[in-house]
DRENMI-776979 format. One record per atom (N, C-alpha, C): residue number from 1; atom name; y, z, x. Coordinates in nm, 3 decimals. Example, Ala and Ser with C-alpha at 12.3 -4.5 7.8 and 13.67 -1.06 7.14 Angstrom:
BEGIN
  pos  site       py       pz       px
    1     N   -0.569    0.780    1.319
    1    CA   -0.450    0.780    1.230
    1     C   -0.330    0.780    1.320
    2     N   -0.225    0.708    1.285
    2    CA   -0.106    0.714    1.367
    2     C    0.003    0.787    1.290
***
This chain:
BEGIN
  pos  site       py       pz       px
    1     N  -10.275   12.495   -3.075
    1    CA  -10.156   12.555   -3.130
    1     C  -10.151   12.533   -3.283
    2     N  -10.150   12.437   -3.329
    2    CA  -10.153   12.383   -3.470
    2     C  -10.289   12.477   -3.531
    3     N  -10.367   12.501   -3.464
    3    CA  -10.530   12.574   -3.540
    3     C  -10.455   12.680   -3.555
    4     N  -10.368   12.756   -3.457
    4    CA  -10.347   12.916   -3.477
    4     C  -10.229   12.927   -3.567
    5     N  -10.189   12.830   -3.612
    5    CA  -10.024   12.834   -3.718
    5     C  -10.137   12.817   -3.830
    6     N  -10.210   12.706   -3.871
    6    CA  -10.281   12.695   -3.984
    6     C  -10.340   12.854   -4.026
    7     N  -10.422   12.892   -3.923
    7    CA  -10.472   13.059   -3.950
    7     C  -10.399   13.120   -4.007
    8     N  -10.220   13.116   -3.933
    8    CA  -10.141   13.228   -3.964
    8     C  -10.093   13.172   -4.111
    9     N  -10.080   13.078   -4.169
    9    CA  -10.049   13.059   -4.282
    9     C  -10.149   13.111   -4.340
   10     N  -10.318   13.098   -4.334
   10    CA  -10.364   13.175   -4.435
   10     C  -10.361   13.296   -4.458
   11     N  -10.317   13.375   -4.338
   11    CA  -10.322   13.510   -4.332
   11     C  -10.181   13.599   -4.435
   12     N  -10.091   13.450   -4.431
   12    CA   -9.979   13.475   -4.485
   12     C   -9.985   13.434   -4.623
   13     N  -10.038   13.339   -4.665
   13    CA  -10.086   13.312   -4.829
   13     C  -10.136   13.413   -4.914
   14     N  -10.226   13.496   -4.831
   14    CA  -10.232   13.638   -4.908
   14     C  -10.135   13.720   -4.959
   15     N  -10.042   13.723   -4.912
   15    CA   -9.920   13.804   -4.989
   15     C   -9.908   13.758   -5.108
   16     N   -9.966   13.658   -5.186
   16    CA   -9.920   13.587   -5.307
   16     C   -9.999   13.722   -5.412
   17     N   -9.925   13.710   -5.530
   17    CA  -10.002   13.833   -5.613
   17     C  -10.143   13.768   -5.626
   18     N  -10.238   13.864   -5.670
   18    CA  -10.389   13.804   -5.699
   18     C  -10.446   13.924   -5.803
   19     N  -10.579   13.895   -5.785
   19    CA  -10.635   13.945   -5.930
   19     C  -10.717   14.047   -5.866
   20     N  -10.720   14.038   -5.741
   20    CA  -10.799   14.177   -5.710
   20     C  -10.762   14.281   -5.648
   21     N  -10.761   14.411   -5.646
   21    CA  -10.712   14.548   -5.625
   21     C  -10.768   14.609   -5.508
   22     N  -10.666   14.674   -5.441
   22    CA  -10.725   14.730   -5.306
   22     C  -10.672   14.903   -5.422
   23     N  -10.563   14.856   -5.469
   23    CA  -10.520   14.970   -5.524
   23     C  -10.596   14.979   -5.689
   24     N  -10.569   15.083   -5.774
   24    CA  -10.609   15.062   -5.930
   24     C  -10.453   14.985   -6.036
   25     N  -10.367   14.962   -5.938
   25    CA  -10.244   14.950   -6.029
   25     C  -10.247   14.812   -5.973
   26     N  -10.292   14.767   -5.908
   26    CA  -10.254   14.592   -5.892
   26     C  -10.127   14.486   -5.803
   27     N  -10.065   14.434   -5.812
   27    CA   -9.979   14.411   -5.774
   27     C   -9.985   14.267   -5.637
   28     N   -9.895   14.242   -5.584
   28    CA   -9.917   14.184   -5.437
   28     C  -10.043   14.206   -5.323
   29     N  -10.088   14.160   -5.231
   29    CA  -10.153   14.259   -5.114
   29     C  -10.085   14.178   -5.011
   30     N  -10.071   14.284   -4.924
   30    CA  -10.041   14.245   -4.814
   30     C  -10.091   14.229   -4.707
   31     N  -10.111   14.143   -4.584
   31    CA  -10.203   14.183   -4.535
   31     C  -10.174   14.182   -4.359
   32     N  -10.205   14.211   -4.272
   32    CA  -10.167   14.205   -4.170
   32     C  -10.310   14.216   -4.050
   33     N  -10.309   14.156   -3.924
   33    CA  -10.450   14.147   -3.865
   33     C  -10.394   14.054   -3.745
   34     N  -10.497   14.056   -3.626
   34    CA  -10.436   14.013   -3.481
   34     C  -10.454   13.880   -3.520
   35     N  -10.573   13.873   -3.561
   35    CA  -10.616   13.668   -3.571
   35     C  -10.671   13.697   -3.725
   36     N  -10.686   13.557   -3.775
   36    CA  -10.757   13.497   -3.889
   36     C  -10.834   13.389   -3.907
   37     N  -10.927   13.336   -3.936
   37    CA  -10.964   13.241   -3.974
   37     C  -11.017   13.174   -4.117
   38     N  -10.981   13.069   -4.141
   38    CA  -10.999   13.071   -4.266
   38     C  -11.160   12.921   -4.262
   39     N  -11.221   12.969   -4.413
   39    CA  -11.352   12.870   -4.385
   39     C  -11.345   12.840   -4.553
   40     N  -11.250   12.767   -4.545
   40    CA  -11.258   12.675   -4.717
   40     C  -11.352   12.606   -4.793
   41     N  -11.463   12.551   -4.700
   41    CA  -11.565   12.533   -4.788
   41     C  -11.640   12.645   -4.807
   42     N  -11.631   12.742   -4.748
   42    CA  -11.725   12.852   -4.751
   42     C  -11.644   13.003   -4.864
   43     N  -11.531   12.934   -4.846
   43    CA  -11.422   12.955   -4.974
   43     C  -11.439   13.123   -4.893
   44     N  -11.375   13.151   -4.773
   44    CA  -11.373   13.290   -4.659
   44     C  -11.257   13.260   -4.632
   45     N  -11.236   13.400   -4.600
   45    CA  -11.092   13.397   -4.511
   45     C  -11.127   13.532   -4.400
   46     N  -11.170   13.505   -4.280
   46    CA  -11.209   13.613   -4.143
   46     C  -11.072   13.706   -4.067
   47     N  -11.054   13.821   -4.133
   47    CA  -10.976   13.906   -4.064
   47     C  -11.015   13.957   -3.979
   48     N  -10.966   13.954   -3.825
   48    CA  -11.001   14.031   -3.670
   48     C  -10.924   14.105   -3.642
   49     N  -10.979   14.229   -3.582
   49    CA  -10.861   14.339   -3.488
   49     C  -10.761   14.319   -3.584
   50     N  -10.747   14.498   -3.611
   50    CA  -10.646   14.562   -3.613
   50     C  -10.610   14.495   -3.763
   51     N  -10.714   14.447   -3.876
   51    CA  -10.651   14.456   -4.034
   51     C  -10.611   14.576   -4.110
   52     N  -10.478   14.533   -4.193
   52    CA  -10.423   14.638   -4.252
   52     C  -10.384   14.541   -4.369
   53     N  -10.421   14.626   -4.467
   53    CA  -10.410   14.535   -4.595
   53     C  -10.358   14.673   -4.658
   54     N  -10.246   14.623   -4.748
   54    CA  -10.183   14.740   -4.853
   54     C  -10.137   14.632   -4.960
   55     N  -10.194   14.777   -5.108
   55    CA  -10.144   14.704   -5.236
   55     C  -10.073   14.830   -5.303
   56     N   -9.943   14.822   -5.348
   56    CA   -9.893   14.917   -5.434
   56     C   -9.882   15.005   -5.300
   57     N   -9.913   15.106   -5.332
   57    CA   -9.961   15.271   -5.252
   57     C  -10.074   15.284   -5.206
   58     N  -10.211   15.208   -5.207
   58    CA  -10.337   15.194   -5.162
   58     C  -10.303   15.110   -5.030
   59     N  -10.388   15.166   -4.938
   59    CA  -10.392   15.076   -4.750
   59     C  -10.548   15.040   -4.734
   60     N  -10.613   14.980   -4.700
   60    CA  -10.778   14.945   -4.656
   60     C  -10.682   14.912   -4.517
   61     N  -10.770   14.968   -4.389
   61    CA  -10.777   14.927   -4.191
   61     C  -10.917   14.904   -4.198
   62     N  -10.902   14.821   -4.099
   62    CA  -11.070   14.827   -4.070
   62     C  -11.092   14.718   -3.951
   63     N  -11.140   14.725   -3.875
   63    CA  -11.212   14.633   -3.732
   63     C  -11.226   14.488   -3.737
   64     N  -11.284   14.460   -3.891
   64    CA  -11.289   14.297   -3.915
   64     C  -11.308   14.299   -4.120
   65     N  -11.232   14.211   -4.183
   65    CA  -11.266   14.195   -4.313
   65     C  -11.278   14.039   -4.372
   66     N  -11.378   14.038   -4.464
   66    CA  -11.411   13.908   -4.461
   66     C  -11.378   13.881   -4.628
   67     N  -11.283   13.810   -4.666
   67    CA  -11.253   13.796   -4.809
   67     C  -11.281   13.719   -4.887
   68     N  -11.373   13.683   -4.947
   68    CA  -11.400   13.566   -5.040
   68     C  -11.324   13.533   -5.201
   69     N  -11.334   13.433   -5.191
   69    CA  -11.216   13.396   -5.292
   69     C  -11.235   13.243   -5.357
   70     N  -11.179   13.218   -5.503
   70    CA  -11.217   13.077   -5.596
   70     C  -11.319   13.112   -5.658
   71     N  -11.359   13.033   -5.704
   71    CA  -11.465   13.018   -5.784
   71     C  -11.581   12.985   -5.733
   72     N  -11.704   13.051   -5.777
   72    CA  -11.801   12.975   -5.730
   72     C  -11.871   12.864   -5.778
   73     N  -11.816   12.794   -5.889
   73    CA  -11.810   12.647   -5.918
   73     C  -11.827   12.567   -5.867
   74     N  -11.651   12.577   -5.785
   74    CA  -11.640   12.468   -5.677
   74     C  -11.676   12.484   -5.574
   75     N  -11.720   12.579   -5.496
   75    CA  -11.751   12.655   -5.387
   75     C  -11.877   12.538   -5.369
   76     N  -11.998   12.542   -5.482
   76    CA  -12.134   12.492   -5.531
   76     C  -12.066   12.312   -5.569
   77     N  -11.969   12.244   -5.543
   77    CA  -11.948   12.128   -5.550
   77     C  -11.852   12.066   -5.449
   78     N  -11.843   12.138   -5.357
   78    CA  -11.771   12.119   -5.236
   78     C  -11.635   12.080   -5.279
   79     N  -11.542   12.093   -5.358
   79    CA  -11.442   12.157   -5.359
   79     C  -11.349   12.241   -5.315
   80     N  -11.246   12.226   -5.311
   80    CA  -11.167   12.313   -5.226
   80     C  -11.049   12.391   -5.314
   81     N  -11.064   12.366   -5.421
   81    CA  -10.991   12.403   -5.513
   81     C  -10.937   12.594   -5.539
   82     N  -10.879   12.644   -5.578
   82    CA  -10.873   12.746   -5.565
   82     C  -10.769   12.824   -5.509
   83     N  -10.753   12.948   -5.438
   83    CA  -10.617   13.001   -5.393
   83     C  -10.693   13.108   -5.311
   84     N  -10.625   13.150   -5.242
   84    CA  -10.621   13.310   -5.159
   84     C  -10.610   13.432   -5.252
   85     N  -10.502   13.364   -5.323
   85    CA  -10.512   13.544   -5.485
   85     C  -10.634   13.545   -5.550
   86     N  -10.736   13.400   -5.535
   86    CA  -10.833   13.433   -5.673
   86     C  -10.954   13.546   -5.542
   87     N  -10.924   13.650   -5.540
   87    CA  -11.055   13.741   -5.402
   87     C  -11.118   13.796   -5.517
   88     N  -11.254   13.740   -5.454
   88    CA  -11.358   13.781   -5.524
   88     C  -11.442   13.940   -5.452
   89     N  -11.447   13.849   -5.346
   89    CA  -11.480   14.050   -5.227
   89     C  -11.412   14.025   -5.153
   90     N  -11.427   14.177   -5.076
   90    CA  -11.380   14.217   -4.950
   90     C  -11.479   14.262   -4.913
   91     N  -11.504   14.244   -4.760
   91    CA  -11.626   14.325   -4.707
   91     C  -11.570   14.397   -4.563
   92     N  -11.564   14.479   -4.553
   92    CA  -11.462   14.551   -4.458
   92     C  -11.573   14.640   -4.377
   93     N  -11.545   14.600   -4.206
   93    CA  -11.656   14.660   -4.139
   93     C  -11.556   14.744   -3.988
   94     N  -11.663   14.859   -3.940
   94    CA  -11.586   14.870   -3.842
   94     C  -11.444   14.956   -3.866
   95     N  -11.486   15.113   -3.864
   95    CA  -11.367   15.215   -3.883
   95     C  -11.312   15.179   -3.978
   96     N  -11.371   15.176   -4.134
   96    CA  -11.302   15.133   -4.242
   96     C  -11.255   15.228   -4.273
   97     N  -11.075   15.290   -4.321
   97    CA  -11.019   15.363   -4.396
   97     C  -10.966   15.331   -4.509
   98     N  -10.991   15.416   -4.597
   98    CA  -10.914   15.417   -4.752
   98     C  -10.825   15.485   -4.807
   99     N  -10.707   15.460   -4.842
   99    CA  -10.634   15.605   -4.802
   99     C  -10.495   15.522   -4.924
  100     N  -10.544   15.654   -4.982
  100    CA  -10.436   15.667   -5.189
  100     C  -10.357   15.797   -5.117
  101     N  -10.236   15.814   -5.223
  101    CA  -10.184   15.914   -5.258
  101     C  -10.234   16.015   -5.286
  102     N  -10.363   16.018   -5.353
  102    CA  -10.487   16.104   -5.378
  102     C  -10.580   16.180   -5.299
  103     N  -10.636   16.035   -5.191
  103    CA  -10.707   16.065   -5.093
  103     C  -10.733   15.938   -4.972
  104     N  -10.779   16.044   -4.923
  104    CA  -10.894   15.960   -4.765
  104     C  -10.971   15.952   -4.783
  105     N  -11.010   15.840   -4.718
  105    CA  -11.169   15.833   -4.684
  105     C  -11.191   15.692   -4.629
  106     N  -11.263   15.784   -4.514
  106    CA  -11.331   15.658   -4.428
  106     C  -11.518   15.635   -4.416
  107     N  -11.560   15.510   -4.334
  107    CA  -11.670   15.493   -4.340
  107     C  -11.711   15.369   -4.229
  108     N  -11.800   15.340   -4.273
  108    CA  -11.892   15.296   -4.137
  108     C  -11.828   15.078   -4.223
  109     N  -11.866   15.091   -4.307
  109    CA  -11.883   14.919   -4.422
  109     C  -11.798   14.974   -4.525
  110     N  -11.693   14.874   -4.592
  110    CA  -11.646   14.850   -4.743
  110     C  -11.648   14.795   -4.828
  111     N  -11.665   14.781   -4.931
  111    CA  -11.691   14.630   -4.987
  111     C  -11.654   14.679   -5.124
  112     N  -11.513   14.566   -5.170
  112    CA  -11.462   14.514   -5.301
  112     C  -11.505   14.468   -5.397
  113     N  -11.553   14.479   -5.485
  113    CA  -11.589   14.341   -5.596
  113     C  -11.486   14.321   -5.713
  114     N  -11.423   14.245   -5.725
  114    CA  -11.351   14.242   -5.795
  114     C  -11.369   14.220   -5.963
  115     N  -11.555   14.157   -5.959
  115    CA  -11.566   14.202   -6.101
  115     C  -11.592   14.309   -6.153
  116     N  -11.627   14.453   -6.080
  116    CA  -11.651   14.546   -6.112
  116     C  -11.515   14.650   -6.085
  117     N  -11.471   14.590   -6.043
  117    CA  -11.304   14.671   -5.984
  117     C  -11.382   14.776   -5.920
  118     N  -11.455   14.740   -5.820
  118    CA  -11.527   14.883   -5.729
  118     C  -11.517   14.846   -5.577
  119     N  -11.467   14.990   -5.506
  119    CA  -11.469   14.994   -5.387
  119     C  -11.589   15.080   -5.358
  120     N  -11.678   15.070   -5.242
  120    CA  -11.790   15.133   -5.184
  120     C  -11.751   15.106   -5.025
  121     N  -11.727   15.271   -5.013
  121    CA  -11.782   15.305   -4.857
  121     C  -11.912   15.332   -4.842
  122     N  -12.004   15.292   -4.756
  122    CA  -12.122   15.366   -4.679
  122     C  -12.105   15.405   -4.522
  123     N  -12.202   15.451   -4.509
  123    CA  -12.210   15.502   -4.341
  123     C  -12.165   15.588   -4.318
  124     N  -12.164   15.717   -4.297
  124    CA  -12.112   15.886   -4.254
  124     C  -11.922   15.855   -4.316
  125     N  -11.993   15.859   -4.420
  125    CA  -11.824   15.861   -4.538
  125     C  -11.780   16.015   -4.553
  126     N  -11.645   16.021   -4.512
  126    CA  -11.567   16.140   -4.542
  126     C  -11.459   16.101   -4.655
  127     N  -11.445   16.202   -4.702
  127    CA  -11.366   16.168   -4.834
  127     C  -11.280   16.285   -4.803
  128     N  -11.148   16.282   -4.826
  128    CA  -11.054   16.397   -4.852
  128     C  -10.919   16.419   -4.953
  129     N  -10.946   16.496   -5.035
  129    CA  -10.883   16.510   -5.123
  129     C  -10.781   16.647   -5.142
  130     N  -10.659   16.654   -5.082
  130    CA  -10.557   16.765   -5.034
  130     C  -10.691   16.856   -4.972
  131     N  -10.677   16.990   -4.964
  131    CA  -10.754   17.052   -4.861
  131     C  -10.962   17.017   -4.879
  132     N  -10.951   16.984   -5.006
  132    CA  -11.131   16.968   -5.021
  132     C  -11.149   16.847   -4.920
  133     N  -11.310   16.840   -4.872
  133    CA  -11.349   16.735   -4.799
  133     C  -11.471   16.751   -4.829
  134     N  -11.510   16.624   -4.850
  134    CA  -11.674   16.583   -4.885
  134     C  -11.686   16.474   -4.790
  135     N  -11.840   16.514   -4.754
  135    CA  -11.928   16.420   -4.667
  135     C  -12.039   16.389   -4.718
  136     N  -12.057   16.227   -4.735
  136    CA  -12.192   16.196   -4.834
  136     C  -12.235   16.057   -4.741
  137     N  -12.332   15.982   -4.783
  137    CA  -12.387   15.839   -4.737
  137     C  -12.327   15.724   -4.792
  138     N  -12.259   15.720   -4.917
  138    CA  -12.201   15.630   -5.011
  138     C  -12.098   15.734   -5.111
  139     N  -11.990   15.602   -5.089
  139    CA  -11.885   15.657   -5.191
  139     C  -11.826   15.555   -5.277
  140     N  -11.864   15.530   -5.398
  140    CA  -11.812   15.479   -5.499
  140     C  -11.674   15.497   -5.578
  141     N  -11.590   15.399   -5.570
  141    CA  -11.445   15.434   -5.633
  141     C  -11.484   15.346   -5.743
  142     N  -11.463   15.366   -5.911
  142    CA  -11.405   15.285   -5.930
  142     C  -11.261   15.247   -5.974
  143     N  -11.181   15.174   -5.961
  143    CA  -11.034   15.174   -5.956
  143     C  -10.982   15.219   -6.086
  144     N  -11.019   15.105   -6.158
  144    CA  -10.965   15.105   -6.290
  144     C  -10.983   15.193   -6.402
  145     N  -11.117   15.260   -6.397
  145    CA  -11.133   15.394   -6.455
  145     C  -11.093   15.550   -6.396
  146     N  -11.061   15.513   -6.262
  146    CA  -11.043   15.666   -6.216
  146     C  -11.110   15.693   -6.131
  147     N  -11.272   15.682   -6.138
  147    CA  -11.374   15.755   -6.149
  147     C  -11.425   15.726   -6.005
  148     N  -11.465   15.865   -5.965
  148    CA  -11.534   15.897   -5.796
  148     C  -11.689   15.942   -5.789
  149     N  -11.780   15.853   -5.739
  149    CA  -11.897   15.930   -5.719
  149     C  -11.936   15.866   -5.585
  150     N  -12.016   16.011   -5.500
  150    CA  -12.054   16.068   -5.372
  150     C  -12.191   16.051   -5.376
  151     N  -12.265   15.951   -5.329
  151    CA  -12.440   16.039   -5.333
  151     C  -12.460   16.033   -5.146
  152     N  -12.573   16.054   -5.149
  152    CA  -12.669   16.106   -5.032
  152     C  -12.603   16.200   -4.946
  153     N  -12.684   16.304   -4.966
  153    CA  -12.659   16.419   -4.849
  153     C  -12.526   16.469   -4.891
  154     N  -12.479   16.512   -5.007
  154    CA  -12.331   16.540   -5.012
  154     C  -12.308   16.689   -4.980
  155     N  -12.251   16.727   -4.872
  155    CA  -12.182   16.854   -4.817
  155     C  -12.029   16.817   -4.897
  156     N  -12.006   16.956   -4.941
  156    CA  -11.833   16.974   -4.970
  156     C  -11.776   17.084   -4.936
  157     N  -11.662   17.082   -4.917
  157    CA  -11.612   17.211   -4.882
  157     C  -11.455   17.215   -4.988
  158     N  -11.496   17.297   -5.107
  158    CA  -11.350   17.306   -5.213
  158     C  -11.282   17.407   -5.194
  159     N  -11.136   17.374   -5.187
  159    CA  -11.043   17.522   -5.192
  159     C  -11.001   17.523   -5.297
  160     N  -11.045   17.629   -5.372
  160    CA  -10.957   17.638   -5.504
  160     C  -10.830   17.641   -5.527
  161     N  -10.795   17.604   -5.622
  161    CA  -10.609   17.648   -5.655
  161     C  -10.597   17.755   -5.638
  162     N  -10.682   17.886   -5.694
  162    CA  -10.648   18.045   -5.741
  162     C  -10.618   18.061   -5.600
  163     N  -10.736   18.014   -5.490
  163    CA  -10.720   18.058   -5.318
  163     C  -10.601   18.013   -5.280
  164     N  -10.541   17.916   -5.240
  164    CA  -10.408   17.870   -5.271
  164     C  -10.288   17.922   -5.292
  165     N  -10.298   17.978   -5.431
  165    CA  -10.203   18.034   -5.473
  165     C  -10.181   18.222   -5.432
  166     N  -10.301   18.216   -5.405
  166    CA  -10.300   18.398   -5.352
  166     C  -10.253   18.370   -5.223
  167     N  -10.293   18.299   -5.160
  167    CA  -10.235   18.255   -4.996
  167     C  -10.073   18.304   -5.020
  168     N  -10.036   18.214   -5.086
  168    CA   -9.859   18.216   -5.055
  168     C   -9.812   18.273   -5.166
  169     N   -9.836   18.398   -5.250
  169    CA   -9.823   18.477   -5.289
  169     C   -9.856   18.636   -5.196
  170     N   -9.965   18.625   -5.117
  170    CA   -9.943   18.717   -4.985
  170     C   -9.834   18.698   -4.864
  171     N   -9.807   18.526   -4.899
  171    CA   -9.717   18.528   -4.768
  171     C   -9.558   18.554   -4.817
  172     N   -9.568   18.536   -4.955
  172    CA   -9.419   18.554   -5.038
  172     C   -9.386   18.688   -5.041
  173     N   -9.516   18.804   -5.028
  173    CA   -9.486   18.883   -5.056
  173     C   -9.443   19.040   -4.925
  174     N   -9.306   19.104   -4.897
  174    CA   -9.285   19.139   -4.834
  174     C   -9.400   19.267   -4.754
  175     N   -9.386   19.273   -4.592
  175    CA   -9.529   19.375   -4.592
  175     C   -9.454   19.526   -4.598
  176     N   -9.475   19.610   -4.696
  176    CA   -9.446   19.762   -4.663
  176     C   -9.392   19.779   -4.541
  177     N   -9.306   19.874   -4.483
  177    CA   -9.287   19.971   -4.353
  177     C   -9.323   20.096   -4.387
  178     N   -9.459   20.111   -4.341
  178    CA   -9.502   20.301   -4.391
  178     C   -9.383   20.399   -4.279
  179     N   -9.287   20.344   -4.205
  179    CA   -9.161   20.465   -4.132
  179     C   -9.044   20.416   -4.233
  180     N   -9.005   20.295   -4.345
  180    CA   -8.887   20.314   -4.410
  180     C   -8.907   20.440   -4.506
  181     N   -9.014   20.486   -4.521
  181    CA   -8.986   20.602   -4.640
  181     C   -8.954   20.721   -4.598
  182     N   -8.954   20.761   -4.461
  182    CA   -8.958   20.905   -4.383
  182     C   -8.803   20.906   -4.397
***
């Protein structure tokens, strides 16, 4: 009983603000998951079933995520020093979704680094962005610049704005009755 309260406190220490981004704007994370375990010399924290982590407007789900965190200083002097906010990765496996205001996208593996402020999906990654959808092998976010790149095998399918806008400009627009003019 006492092992599974200790877990749930670490699972709950994460809510503290930290330095690494699920989102590009920063903030708290939150995190939520059936079990946890935490491995302090190994400076880990093991999310099982059913994780949901949200920061800002950004969500990461995924099957199991494994978060590393502190320094690797003390990590290398057996130390225990450190916090749950200092996450260094995330490695997110198992129906990983990513999902902004912007877009979707899911994948097979995820993985955070927080010195590069980069998220990477691999494994039959779909990306969706309002009606466009791309399918590639790897998808690179990086947060803090903006910036999206797709490699291997990239299929897309883009709807333009102009298509779009002719859509509901045909549907705005009333259809003739060729018998009102008789």
């Amino acid at each position: 009983m006492l092992k599974a309260i200790v877990m749930g406190l670490g699972a709950v220490a994460l809510v503290a603000t930290a330095t690494a981004q699920v989102s590009g704007k920063g903030g708290p994370i939150r995190v939520k998951a059936d079990r946890s375990e935490v491995l302090d010399r190994e400076r880990k924290v093991i999310l099982i079933d059913n994780v949901d982590i949200t920061q800002g407007d950004a969500r990461l789900r995924a099957d199991l995520v494994t978060l590393s965190y502190g320094s690797p200083d003390m990590a290398r002097s057996g130390g225990l020093a450190g916090n749950f906010g200092d996450i260094e990765t995330m490695v997110a496996k198992g129906r990983v979704y990513y999902v902004t205001p912007d877009l979707k996208a899911t994948g097979d593996t995820g993985i955070y680094k927080a010195d590069t402020d980069t998220i990477t999906l691999s494994g039959d990654v779909v990306l969706l962005r309002g009606e466009d959808v791309a399918q590639g092998a790897t998808l690179t976010m990086e947060l803090s610049a903006g910036r999206t790149m797709l490699e291997g095998g990239v299929n897309m399918v883009i709807t333009p704005a102009e298509a779009d806008a002719m859509m509901s400009a045909r549907e705005d627009t009333p259809t003739p009755d060729p018998q009102a003019d008789q």
